[in-house]
C-alpha positions as CSV (number, residue, x, y, z in Angstrom):
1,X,0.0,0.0,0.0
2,X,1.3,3.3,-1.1
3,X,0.1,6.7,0.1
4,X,0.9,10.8,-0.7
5,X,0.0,13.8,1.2
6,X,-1.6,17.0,-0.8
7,X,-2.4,20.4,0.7
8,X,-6.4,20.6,1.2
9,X,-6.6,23.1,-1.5
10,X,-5.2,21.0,-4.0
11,X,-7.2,18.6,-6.1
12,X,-7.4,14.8,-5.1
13,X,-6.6,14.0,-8.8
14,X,-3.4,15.5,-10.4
15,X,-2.0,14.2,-7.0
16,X,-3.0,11.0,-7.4
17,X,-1.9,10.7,-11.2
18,X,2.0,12.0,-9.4
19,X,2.0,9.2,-7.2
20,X,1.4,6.4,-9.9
21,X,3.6,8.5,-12.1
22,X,6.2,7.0,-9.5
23,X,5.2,3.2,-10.3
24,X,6.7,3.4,-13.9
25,X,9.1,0.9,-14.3
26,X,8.7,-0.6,-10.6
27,X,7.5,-4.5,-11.9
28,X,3.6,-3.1,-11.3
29,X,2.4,-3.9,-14.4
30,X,-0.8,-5.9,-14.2
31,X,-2.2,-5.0,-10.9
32,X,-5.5,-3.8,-10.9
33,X,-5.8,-0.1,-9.1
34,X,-9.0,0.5,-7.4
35,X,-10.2,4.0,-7.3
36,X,-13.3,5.9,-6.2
37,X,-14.9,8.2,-8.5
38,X,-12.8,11.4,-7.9
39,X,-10.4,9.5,-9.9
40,X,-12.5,8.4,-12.6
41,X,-11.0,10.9,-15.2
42,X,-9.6,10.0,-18.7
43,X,-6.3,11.1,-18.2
44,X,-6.4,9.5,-14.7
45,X,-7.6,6.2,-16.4
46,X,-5.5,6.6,-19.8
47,X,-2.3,7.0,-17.0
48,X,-3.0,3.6,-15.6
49,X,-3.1,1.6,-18.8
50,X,0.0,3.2,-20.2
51,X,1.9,2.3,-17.2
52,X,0.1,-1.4,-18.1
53,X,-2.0,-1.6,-15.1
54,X,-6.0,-2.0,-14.4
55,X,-8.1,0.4,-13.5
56,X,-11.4,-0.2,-11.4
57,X,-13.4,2.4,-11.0
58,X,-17.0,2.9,-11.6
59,X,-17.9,5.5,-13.8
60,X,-19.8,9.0,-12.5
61,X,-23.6,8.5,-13.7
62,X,-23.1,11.6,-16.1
63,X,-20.7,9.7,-18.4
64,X,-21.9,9.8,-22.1
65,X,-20.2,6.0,-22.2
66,X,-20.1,4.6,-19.4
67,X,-17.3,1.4,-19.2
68,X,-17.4,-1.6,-17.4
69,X,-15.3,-2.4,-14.5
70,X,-15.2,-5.8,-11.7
71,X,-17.9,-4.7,-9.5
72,X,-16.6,-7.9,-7.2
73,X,-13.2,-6.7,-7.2
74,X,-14.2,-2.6,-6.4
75,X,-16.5,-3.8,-3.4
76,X,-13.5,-5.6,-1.7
């Protein structure tokens, strides 16, 4: 388990997208990262598949196309 730190006034996100930054390269590829919806974003979720991992996280109900994701796995 890995955490960061951000000042309250800084967006849960663009933080979050630092800290995987910092998996590149680290033997994580193939692990499934479960996020809530704050980090449900496309560059968020296009981040994770480049750096070959999984993302699971359900998408906000206002998503034109909404994707699937293991429901099972997200509820653990």
């Amino acid at each position: 388990m890995t955490f960061s730190l951000s000042p309250g006034h800084v967006g849960d996100a663009p933080a979050g997208r630092e800290l995987l930054k910092s998996f590149e390269n680290n033997g994580w590829e193939g692990t499934q990262v479960i996020m809530d919806k704050a980090y449900e974003g496309d560059e968020t979720r296009q981040l994770i598949v480049d750096l070959g991992m999984g993302p699971v996280v359900p998408p906000k109900s206002n998503r034109p196309r909404p994707w699937q994701y293991d429901k099972e796995l997200y509820k653990k």
